[in-house]
ZAVO-33567 format. One record per residue (C-alpha): x, y, z; residue in one letter. Coordinates in nm, 3 decimals, decimal comma, always signed. Layout:
<atoms>
u X | v Y | w Z | resn A;
...
</atoms>
This chain:
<atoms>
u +17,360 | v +15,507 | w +12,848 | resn X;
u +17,719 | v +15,427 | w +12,700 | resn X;
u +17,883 | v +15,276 | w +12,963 | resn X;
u +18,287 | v +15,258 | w +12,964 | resn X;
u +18,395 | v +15,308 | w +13,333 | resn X;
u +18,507 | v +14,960 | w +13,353 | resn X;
u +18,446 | v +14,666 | w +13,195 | resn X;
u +18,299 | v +14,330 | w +13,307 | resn X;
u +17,989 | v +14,095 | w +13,216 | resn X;
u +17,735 | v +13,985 | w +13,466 | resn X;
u +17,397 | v +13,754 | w +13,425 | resn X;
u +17,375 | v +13,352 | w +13,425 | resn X;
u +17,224 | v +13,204 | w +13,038 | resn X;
u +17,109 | v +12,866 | w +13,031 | resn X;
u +16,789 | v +12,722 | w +12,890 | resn X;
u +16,493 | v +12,445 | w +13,028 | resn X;
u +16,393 | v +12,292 | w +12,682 | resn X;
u +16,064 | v +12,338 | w +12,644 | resn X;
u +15,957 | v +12,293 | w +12,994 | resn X;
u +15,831 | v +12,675 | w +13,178 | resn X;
u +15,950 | v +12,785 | w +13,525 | resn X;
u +15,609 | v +12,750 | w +13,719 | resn X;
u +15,477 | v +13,093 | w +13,850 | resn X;
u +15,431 | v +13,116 | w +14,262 | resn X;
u +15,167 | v +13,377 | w +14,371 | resn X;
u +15,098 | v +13,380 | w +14,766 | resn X;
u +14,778 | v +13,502 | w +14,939 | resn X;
u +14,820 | v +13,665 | w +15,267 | resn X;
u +14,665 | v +13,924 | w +15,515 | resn X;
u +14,828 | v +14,262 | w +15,516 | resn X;
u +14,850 | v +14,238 | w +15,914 | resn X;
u +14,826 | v +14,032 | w +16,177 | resn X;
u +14,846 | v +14,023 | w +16,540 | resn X;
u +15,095 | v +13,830 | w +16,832 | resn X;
u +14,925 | v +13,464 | w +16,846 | resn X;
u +14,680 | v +13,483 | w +16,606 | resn X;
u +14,650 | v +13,213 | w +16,327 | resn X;
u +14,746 | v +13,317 | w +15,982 | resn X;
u +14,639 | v +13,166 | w +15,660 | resn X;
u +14,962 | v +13,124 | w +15,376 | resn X;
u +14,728 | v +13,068 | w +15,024 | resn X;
u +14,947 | v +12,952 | w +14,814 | resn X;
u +14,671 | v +12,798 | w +14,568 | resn X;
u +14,692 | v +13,073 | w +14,270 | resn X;
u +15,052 | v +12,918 | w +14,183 | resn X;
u +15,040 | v +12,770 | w +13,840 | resn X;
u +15,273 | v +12,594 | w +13,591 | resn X;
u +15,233 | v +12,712 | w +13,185 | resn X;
u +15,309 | v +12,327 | w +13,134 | resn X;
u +14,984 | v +12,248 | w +13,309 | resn X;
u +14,805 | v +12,265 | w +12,971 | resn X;
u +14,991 | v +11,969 | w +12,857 | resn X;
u +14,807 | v +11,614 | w +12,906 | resn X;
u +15,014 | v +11,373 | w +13,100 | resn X;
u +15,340 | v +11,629 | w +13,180 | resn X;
u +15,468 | v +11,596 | w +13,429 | resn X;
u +15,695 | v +11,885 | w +13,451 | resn X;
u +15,326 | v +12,082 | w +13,432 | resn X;
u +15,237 | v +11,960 | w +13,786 | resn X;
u +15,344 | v +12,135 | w +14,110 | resn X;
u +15,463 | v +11,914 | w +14,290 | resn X;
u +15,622 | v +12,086 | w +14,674 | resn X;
u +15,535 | v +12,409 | w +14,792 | resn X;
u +15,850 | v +12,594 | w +14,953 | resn X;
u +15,706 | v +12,851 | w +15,280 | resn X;
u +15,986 | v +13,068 | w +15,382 | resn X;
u +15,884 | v +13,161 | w +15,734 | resn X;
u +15,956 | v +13,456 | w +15,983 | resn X;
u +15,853 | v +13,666 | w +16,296 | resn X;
u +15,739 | v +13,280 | w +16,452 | resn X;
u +15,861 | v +13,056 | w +16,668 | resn X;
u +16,026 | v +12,809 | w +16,402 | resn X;
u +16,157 | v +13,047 | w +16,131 | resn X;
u +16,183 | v +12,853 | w +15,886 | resn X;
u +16,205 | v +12,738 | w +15,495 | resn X;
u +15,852 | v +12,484 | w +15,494 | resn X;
u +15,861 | v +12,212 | w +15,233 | resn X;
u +15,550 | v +12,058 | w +15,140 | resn X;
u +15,256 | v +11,927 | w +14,935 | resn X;
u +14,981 | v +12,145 | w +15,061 | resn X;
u +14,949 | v +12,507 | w +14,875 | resn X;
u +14,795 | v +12,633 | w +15,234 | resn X;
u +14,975 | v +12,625 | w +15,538 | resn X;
u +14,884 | v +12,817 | w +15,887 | resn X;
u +15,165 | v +13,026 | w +16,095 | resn X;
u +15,143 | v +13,214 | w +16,403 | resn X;
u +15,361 | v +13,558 | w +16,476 | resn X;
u +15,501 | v +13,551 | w +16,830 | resn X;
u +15,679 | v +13,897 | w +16,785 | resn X;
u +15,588 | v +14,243 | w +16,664 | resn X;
u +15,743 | v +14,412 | w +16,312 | resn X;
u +15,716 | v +14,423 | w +15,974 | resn X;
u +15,770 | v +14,050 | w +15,822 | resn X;
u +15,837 | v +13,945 | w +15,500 | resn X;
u +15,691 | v +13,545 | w +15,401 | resn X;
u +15,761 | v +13,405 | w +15,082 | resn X;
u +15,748 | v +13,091 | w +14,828 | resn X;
u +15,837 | v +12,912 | w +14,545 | resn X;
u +15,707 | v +12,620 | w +14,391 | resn X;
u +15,873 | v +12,352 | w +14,209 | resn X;
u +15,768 | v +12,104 | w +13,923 | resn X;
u +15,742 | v +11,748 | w +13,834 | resn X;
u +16,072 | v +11,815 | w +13,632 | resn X;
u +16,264 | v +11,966 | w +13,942 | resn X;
u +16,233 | v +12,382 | w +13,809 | resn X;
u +16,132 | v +12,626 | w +14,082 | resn X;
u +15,977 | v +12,937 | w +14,063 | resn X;
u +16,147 | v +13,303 | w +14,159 | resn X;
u +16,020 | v +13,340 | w +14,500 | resn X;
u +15,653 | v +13,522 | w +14,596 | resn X;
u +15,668 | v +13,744 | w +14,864 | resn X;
u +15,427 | v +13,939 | w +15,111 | resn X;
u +15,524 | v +14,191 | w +15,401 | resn X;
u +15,281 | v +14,147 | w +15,728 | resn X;
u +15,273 | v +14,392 | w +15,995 | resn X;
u +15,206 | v +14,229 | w +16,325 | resn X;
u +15,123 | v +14,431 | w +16,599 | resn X;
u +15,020 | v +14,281 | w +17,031 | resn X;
u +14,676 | v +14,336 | w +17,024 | resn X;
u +14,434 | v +14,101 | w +16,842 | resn X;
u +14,233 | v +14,299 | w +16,614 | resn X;
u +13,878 | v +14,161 | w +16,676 | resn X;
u +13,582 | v +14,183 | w +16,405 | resn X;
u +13,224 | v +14,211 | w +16,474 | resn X;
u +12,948 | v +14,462 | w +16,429 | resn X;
u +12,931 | v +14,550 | w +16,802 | resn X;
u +13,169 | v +14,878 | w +16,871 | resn X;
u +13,369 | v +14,847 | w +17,155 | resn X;
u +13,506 | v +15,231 | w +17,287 | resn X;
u +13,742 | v +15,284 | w +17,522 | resn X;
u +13,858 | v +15,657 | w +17,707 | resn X;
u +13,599 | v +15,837 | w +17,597 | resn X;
u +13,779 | v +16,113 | w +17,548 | resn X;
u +14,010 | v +16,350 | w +17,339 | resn X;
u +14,199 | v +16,028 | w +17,229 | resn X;
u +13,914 | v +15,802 | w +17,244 | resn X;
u +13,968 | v +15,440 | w +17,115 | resn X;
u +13,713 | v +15,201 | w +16,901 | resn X;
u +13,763 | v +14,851 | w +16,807 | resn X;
u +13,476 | v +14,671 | w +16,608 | resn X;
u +13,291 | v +14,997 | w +16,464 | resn X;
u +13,135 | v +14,832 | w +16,175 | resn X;
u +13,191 | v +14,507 | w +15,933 | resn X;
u +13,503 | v +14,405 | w +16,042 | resn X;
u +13,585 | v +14,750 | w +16,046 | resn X;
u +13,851 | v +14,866 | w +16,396 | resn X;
u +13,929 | v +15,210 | w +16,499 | resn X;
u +14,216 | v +15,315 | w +16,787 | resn X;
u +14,283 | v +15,717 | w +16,879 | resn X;
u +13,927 | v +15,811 | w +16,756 | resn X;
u +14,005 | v +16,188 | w +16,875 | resn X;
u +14,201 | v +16,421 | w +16,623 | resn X;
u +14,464 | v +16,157 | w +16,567 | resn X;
u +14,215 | v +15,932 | w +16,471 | resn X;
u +14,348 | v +15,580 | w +16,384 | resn X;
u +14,152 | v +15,348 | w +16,186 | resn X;
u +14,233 | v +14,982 | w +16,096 | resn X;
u +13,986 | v +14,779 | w +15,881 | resn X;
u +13,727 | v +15,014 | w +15,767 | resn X;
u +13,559 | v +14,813 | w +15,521 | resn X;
u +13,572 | v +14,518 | w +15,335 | resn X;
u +13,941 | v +14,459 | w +15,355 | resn X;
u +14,014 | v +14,792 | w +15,388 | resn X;
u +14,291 | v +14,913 | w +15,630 | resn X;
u +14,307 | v +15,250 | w +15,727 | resn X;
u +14,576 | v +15,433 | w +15,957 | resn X;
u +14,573 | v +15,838 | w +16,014 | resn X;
u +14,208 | v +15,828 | w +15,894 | resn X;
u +14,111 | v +16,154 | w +15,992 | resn X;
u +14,173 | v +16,468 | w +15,797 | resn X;
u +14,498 | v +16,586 | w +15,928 | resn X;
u +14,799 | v +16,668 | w +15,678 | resn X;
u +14,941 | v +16,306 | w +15,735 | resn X;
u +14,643 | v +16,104 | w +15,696 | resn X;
u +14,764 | v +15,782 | w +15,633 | resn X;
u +14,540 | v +15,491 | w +15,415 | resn X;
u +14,645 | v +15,095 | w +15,395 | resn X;
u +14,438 | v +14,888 | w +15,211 | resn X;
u +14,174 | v +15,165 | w +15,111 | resn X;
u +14,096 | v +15,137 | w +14,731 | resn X;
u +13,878 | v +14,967 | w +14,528 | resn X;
u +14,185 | v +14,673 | w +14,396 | resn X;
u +14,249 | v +14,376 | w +14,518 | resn X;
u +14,543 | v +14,441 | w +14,827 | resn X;
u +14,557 | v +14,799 | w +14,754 | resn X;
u +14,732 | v +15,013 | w +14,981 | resn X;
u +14,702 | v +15,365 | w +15,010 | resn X;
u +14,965 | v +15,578 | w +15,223 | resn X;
u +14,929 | v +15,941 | w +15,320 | resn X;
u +14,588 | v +15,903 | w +15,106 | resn X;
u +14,486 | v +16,242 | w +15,184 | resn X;
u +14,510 | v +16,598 | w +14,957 | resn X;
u +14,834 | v +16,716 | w +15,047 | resn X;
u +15,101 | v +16,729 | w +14,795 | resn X;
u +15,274 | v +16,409 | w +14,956 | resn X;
u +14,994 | v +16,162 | w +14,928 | resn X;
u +15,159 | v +15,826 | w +14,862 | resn X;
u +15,013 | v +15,555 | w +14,700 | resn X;
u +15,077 | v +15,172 | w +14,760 | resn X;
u +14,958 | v +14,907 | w +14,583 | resn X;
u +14,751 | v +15,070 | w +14,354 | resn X;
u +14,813 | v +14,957 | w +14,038 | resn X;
u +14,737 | v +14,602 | w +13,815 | resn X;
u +15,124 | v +14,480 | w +13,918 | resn X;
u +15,126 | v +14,295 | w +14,182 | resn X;
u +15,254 | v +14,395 | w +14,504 | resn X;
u +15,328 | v +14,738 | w +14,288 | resn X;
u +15,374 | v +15,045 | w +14,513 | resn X;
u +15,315 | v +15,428 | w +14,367 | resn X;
u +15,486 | v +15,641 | w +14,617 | resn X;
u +15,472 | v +16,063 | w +14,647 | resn X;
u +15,254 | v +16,119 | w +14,351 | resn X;
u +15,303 | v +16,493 | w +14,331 | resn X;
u +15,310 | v +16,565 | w +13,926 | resn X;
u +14,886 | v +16,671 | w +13,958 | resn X;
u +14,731 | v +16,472 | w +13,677 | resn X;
u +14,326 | v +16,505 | w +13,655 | resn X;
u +14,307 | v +16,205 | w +13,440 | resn X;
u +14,336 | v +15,962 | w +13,703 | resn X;
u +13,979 | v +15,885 | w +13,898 | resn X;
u +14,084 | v +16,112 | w +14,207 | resn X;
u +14,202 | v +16,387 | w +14,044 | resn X;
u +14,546 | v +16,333 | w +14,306 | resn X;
u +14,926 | v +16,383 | w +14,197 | resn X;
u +15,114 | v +16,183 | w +13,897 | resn X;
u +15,351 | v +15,892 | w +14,065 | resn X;
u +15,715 | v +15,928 | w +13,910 | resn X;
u +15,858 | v +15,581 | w +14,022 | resn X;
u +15,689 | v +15,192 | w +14,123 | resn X;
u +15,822 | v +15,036 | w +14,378 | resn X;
u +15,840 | v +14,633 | w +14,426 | resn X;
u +15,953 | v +14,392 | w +14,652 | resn X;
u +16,092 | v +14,173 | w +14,458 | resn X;
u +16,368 | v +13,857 | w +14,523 | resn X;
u +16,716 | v +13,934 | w +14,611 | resn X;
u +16,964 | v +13,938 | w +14,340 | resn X;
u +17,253 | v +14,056 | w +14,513 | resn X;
u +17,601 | v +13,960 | w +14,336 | resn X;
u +17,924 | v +14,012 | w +14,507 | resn X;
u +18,084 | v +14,217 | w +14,264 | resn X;
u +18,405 | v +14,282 | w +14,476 | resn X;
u +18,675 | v +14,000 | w +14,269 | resn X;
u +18,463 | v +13,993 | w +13,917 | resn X;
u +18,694 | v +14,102 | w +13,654 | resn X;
u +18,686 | v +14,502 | w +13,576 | resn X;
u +18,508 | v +14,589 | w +13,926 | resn X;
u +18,684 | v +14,937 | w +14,047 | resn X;
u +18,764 | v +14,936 | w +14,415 | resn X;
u +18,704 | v +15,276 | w +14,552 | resn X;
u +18,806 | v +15,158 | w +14,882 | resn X;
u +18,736 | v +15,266 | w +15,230 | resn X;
u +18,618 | v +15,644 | w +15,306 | resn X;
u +18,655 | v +15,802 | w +15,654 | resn X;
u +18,377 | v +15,826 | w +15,845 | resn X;
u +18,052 | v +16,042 | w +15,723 | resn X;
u +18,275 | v +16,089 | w +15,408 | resn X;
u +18,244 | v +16,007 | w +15,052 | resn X;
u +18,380 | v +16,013 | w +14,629 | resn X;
u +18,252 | v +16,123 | w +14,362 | resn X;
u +18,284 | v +15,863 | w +14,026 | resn X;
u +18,179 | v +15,966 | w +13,701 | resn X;
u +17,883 | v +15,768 | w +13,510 | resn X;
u +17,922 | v +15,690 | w +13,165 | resn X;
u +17,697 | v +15,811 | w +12,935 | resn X;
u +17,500 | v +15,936 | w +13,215 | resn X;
u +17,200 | v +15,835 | w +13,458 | resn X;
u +16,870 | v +15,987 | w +13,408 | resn X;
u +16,704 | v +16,021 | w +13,744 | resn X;
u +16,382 | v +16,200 | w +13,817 | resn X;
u +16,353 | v +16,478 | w +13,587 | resn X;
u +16,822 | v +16,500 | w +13,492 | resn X;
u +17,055 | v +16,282 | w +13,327 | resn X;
u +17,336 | v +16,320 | w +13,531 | resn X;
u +17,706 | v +16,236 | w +13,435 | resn X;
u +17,839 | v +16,168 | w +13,814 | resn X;
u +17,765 | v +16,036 | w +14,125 | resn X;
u +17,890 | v +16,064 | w +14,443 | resn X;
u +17,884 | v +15,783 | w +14,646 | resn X;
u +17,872 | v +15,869 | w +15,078 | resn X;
u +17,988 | v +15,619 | w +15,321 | resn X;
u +17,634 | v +15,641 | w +15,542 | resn X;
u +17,488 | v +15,437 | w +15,270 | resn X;
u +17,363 | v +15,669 | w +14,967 | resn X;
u +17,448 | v +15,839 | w +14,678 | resn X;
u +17,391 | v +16,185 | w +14,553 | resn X;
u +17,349 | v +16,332 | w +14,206 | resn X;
u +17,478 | v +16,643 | w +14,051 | resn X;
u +17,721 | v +16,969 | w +14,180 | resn X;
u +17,868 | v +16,941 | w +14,530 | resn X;
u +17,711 | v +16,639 | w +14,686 | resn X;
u +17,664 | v +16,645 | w +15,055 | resn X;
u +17,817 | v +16,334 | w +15,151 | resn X;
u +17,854 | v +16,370 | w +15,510 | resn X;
u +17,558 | v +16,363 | w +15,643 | resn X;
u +17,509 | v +16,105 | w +15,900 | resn X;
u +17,193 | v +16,254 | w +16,071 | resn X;
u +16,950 | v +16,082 | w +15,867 | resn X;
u +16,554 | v +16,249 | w +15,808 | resn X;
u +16,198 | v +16,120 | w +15,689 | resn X;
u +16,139 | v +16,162 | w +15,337 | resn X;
u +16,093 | v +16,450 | w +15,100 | resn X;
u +16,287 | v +16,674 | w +15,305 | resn X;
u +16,450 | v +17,053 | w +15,149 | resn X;
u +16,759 | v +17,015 | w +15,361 | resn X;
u +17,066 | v +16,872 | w +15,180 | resn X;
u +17,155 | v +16,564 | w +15,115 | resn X;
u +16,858 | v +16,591 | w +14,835 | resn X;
u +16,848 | v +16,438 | w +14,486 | resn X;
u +16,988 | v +16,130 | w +14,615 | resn X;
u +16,905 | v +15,713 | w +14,626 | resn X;
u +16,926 | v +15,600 | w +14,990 | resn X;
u +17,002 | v +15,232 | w +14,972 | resn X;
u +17,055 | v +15,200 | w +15,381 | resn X;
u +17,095 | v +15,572 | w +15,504 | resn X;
u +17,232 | v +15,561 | w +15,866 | resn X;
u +17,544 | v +15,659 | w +16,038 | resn X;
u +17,793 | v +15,371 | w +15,920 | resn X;
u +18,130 | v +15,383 | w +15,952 | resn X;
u +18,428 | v +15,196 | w +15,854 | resn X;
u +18,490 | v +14,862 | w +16,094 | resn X;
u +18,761 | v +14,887 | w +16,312 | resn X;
u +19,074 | v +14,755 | w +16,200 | resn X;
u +18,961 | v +14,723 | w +15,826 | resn X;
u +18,805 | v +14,532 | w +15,552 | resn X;
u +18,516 | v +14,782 | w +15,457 | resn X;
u +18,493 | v +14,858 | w +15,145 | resn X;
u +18,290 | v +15,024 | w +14,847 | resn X;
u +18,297 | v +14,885 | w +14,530 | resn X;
u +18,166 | v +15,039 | w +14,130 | resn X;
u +18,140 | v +14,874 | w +13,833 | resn X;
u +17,947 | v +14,854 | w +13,513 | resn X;
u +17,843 | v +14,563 | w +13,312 | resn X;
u +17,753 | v +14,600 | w +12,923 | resn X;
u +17,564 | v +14,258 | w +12,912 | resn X;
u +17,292 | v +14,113 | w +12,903 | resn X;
u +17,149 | v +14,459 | w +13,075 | resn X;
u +17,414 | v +14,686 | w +13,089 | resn X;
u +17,404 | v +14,887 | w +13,389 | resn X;
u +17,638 | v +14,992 | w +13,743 | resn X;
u +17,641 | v +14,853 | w +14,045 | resn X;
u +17,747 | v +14,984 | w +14,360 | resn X;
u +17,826 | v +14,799 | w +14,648 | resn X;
u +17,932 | v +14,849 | w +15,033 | resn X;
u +18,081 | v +14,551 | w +15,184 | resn X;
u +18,132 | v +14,529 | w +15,583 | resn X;
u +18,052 | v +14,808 | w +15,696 | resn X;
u +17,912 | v +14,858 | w +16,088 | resn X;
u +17,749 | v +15,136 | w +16,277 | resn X;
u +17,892 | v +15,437 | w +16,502 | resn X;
u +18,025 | v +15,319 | w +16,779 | resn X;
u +18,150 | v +14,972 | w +16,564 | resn X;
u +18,169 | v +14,627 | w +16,706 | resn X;
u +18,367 | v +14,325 | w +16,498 | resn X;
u +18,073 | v +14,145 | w +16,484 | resn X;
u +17,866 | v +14,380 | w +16,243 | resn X;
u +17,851 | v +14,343 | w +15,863 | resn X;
u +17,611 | v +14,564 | w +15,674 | resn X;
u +17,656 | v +14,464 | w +15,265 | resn X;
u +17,461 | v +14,609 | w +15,048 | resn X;
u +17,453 | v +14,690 | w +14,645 | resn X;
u +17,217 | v +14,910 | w +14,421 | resn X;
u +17,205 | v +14,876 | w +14,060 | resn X;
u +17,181 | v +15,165 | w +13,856 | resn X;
u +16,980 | v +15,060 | w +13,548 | resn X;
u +17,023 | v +15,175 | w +13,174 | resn X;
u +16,660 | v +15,262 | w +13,120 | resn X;
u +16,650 | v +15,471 | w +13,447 | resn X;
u +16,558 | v +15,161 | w +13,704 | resn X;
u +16,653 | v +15,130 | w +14,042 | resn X;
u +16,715 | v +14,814 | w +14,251 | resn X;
u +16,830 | v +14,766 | w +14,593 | resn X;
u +16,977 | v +14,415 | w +14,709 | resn X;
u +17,102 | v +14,355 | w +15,083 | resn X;
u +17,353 | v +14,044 | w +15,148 | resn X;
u +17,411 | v +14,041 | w +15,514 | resn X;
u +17,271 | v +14,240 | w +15,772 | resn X;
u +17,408 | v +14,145 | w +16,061 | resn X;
u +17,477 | v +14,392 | w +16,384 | resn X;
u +17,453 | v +14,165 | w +16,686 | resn X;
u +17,444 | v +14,485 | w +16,971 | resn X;
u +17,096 | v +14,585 | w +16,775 | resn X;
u +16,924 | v +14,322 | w +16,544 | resn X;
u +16,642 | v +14,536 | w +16,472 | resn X;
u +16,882 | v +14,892 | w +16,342 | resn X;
u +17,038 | v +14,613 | w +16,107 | resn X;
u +16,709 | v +14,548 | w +15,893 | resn X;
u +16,590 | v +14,891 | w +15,914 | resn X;
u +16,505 | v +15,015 | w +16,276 | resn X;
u +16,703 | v +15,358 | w +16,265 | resn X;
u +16,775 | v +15,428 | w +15,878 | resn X;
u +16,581 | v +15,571 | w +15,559 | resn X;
u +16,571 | v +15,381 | w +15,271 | resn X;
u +16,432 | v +15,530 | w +14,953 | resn X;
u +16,458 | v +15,796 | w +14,653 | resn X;
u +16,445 | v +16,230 | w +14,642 | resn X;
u +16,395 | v +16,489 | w +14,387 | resn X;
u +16,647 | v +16,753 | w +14,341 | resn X;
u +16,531 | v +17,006 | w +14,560 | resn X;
u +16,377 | v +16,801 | w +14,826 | resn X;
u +16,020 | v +16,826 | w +14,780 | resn X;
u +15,945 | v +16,475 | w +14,622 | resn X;
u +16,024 | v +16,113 | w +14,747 | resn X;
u +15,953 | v +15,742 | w +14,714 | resn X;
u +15,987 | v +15,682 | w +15,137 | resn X;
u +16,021 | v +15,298 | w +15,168 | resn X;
u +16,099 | v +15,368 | w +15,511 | resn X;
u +16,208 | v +15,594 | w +15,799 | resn X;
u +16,310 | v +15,425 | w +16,088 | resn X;
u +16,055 | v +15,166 | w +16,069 | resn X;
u +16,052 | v +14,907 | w +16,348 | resn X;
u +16,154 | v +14,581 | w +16,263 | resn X;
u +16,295 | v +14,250 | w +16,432 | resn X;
u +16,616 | v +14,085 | w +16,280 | resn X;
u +16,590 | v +13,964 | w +15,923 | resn X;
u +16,421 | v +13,879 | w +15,770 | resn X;
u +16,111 | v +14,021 | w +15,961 | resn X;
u +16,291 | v +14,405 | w +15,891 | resn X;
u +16,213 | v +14,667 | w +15,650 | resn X;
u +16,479 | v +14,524 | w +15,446 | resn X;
u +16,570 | v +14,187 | w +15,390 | resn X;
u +16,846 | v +13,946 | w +15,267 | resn X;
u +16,554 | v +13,781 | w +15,129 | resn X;
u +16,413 | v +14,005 | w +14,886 | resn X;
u +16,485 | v +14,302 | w +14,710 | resn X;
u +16,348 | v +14,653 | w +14,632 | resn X;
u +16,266 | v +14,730 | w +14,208 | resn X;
u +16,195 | v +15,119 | w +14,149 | resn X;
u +16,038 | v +15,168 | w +13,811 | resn X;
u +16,109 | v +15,476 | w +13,664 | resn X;
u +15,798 | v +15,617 | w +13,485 | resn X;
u +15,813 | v +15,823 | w +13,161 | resn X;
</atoms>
């Protein structure tokens, strides 16, 4: 797109010479459980200098762990590519880390998200069952394979080698983790209805294909076409708020919003659209008439308005008392050009000074998406701050498609949430 709202450059140059940023890939179990001893593998991590007799700069030389949901959250410094950690609280956490060579360069951090729930999730061959009946529960049914709510609900976790399955039964929201036949694939609402998500299923690593529901009979299970990728990738969030050529929209009233024009236009899903508007509960809306009030947020695809929107952190936010929040737009023409939109300080209903929710998403040229979170801070409720009561994903125009990151997920305070300050979220818009 031709971008001309306002003007401004963004992006760091620089150069190493001719030694290569080494490459950190981590190893880790998709879930865990309270107290249980988990394996970081951070062995895979390479160097491109490596190849080079006698360079130093091709030798790995510390091994950064960025820690959470433990004890001693922590960033780990050491030698050893392995190191052990133990989860003393339930949630979705995120553990990451970079590696640094003999000449001092670090890798862009690796990152997987564990889900840790109380109860140790034993393997063995022997089944165990518990309450027999209509919501019967099995642990150990099989090679390392564990199954909770065996009735019509039925729940199953490990089913396989590796695999992971939750929802397993044939109910409309079947729900698959770690089902396919690729290394760490994840498979989401894996069943035939017209939602089925897909996670980790493709060669990317740590890719995510979510709401595939464009059929397309050329893929091995005959299921729905994805229309975006999703990755977790590491935060890049840039205050944009005092760069030269940022546009300060200021701050709306409460479950309120503004519509700003894009330049050149935005193609998102199957539109290029000229304007946005941008709502003060954390999204923004495409096309005619964008609802921008609502405050009440849903799961994902869902018919009633808002639809045809990007929820970055949809909750009900509202403007801190006394001041200071803010939303921000502007749009860079190098090195990618693109807009970024940004809401700084912001709290939750019912505000408290403390709270600061600052967040930015970056509306790409080719169509990309990226989410970046800089502080997510609400002391009253740690847990709504990274995700506990908010959506946070993409929707078609007339609600019946979505990439659902999450829907009030539980999570403890970052950077264990559904969101991070750590990392970042990367939708890739398909042709």
């Amino acid at each position: 797109m031709t971008l001309a709202l306002v003007a401004g450059c963004g992006g760091d140059g620089g150069g190493n010479g001719t030694n290569s940023a080494p490459i950190a890939v981590l190893d880790a179990p998709a879930f865990a459980a309270i107290g249980e001893v988990v394996r970081l593998d951070a062995s895979r991590s390479s160097d491109p200098d490596a190849a080079d007799a006698g360079n130093a700069s091709g030798q790995i030389v510390s091994f950064r762990f960025v820690l959470a949901g433990g004890v001693n959250d922590r960033a780990l410094v050491t030698a050893s590519p392995i190191v052990s950690h133990v989860f003393t609280r339930t949630g979705m956490f995120d553990v990451c880390v970079d590696v640094t060579d003999g000449m001092g360069l670090t890798s862009t951090l690796a990152c997987k998200r564990i889900a840790v729930t109380a109860t140790p999730r034993d393997g063995g061959p022997d089944a165990r069952i518990t309450d027999a009946g209509p919501d019967a529960r099995v642990t150990d049914g099989g090679p390392d394979a564990r199954v909770t709510d065996g009735g019509p609900d039925a729940r199953i976790i490990d089913g396989g080698p590796d695999a992971r399955i939750v929802d397993g039964g044939p109910m409309p929201d079947a729900r698959i983790i770690d089902g396919g036949p690729m290394p760490d694939a994840r498979i989401i609402d894996g069943g035939p209805m017209p939602d089925a998500r897909i996670i980790d299923a493709g060669p990317t690593p740590d890719a995510r294909i979510v709401d595939a529901s464009v059929p397309d009979t050329g893929r091995p299970d005959a299921g729905p076409r994805p229309r975006y990728i999703e990755t977790v990738v590491p935060n890049q969030f840039r205050d944009v708020r005092n760069m030269p050529g940022t546009f300060d929209l200021g701050t709306f009233p409460d479950d309120n919003g503004r519509v700003i024009p894009v330049p050149g236009g935005f193609p998102y899903w199957d539109s290029t659209f000229m304007q946005v508007g941008v709502a003060s509960n954390g999204y923004l809306v495409f096309g005619a008439n964008p609802e921008l009030r609502a405050f009440n947020n849903t799961t994902l695809p869902n018919p009633a308005q808002p639809n045809n929107a990007i929820y970055v952190f949809w909750d009900d936010l509202t403007p801190k008392t006394g001041g200071g929040s803010t939303v921000h737009a502007r749009v860079e023409f190098m090195p990618n050009p693109r807009m970024i939109i940004q809401w700084t300080n912001w709290a939750f209903f019912q505000p408290t000074p403390q709270s600061n929710m600052t967040f930015q998403v970056v509306l790409n040229q080719n169509g990309d998406i990226d989410f970046f979170y800089q502080s997510l801070s609400h002391p009253p409720n740690p847990r709504r701050a990274t995700g506990n009561s908010a959506t946070i994903g993409l929707e078609n125009a007339n609600g019946t498609q979505a990439v659902l990151h999450s829907f009030q997920m539980g999570g403890m305070a970052d950077p264990g949430g559904v969101v991070s300050t750590m990392t970042g979220l990367h939708y890739q818009r398909l042709p």
